[in-house]
C-alpha positions as CSV (number, residue, x, y, z in Angstrom):
1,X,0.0,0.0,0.0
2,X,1.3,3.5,-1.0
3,X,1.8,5.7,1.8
4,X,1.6,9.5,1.1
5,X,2.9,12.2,3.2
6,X,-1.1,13.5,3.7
7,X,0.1,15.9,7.0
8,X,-0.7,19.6,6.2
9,X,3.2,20.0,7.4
10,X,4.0,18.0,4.4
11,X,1.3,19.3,1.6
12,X,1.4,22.7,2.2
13,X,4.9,24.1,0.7
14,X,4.7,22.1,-2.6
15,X,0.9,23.3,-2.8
16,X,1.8,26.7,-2.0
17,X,4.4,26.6,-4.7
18,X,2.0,25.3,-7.5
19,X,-0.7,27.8,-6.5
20,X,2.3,30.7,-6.7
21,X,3.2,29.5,-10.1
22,X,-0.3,29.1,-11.4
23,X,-1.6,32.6,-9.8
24,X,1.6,34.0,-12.1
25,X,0.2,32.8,-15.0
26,X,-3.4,32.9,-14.7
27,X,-2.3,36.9,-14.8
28,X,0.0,36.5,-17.3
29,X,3.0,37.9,-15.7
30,X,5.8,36.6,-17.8
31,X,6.3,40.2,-19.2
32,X,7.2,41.6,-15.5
33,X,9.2,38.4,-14.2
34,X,10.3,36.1,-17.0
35,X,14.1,35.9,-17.1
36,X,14.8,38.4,-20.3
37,X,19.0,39.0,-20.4
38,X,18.6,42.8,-21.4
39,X,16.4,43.8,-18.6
40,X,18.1,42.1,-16.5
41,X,21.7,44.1,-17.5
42,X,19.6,47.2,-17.6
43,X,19.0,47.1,-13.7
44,X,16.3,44.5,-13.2
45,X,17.8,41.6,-11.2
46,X,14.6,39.9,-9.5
47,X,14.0,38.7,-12.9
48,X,17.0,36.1,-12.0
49,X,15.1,34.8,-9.3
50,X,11.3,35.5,-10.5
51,X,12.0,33.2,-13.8
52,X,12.2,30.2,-11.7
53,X,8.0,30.7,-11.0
54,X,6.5,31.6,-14.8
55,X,6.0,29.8,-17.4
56,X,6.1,29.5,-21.0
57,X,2.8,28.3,-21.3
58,X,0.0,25.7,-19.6
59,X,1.1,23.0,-20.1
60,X,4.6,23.8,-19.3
61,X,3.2,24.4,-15.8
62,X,0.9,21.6,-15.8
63,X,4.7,19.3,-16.3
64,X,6.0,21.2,-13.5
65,X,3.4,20.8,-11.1
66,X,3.2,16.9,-11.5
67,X,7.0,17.1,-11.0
68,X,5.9,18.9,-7.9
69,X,3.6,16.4,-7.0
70,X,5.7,13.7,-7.7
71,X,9.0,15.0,-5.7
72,X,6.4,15.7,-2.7
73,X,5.9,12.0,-2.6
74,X,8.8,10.6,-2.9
75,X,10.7,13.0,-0.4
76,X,7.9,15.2,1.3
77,X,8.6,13.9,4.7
78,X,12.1,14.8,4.7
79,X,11.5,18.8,5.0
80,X,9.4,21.2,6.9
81,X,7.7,24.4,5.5
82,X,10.4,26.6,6.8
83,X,13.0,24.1,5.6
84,X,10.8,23.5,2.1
85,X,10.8,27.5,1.2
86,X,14.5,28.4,1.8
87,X,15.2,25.4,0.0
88,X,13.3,26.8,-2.4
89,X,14.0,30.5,-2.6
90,X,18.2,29.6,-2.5
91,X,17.3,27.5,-5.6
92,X,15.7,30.0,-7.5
93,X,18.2,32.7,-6.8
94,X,21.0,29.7,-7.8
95,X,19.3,28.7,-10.8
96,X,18.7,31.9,-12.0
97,X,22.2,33.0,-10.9
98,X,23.8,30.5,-13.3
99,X,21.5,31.3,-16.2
100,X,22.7,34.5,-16.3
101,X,26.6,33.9,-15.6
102,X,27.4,30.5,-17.4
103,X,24.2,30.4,-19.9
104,X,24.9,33.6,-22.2
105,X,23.1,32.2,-25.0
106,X,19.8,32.4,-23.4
107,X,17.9,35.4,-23.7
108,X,14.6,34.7,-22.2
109,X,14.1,31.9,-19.8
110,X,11.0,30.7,-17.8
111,X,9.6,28.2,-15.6
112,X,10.1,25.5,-12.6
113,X,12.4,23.0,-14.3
114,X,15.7,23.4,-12.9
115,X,14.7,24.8,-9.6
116,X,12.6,21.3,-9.3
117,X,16.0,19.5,-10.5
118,X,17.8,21.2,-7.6
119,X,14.6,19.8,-5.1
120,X,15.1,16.4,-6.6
121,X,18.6,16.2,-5.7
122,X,18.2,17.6,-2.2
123,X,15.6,15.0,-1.8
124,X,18.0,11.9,-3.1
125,X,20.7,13.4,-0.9
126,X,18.3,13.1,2.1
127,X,17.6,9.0,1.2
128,X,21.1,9.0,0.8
129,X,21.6,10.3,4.3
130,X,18.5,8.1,5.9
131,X,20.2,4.8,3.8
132,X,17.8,4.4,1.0
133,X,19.7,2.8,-1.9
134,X,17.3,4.8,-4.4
135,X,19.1,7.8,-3.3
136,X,21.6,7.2,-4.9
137,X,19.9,5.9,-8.2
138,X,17.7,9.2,-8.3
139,X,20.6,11.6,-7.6
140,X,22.5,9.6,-10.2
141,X,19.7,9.4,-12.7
142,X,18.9,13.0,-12.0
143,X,22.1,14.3,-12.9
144,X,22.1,11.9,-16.0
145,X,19.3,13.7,-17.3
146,X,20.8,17.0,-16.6
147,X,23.7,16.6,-18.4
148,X,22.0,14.9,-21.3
149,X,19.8,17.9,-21.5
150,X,22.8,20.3,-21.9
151,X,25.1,17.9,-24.2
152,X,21.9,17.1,-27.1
C-alpha cells in the first residue's frame, strides 16, 4: 500500500508553490518576471530569481506541477515548510544566478524546471543520508538527465 505524506506539514509548501506559479500565470506575468538578459543588464535583477516561478505556457506548468507532485511524494517527509521554502527561494536565486553567468546564450528563460531538479537532488541526498539505496539511483539518474539535456 502507497503511503503518502497526507500531514498539512507536508502538503502545504509544494501546494503553496503550484498555487504561486499558477496565480503568475493565470495573470500572465511573464512580461514583469520572466528571465529576459537585457532587462536584467539594464537594472532588473529579480528577474534572476522570479523566472524560476512563470511559465512559457499551460502545459509547461501543468509538467512542473506533476513534477511537484511527484518529488512531494517521494521526499515530502524529509522537509518542513520553513525548511521547504528556503530550499526553495536559495534554488531560485542559484538557478537563476547560473542562467545569467554561465548560460549567455539564453535570452529569455522561464519556468520551474531546474529549480525542481535542484529539489530532486536535495531529496536523493536526504535518502542518501537516511540509507535508501534509491538515493543514490535518483541523484544519479537526475544528474544523468541534466547533463543529457545540456550535451543534445
Amino acid at each position: 500500500m502507497i503511503n503518502l505524506p497526507l500531514k498539512l506539514e507536508y502538503i502545504l509548501p509544494p501546494l503553496c508553490l503550484v498555487l504561486l506559479s499558477s496565480l503568475f500565470a493565470l495573470f500572465n506575468l511573464n512580461e514583469y518576471l520572466e528571465f529576459n538578459r537585457e532587462l536584467v543588464a539594464n537594472g532588473e535583477f529579480w528577474r534572476i530569481f522570479t523566472s524560476q516561478f512563470v511559465h512559457a505556457n499551460w502545459p509547461h506548468l501543468g509538467l512542473n506541477c506533476a513534477g511537484i507532485l511527484l518529488i512531494w511524494a517521494l521526499h515530502a517527509e524529509h522537509t518542513s515548510p520553513p525548511r521547504y521554502a528556503f530550499n526553495i527561494a536559495i534554488l531560485a536565486l542559484w538557478c537563476g544566478l547560473g542562467v545569467w553567468l554561465f548560460c549567455p546564450d539564453i535570452h529569455i528563460y522561464t519556468g520551474l524546471s531546474a529549480l525542481l531538479h535542484g529539489v530532486i537532488i536535495w531529496g536523493a541526498v536526504k535518502d542518501v543520508q537516511a540509507g535508501m539505496f534509491s538515493g543514490w539511483l535518483l541523484f544519479a539518474g537526475t544528474w544523468a538527465k541534466v547533463i543529457w539535456e545540456q550535451i543534445a
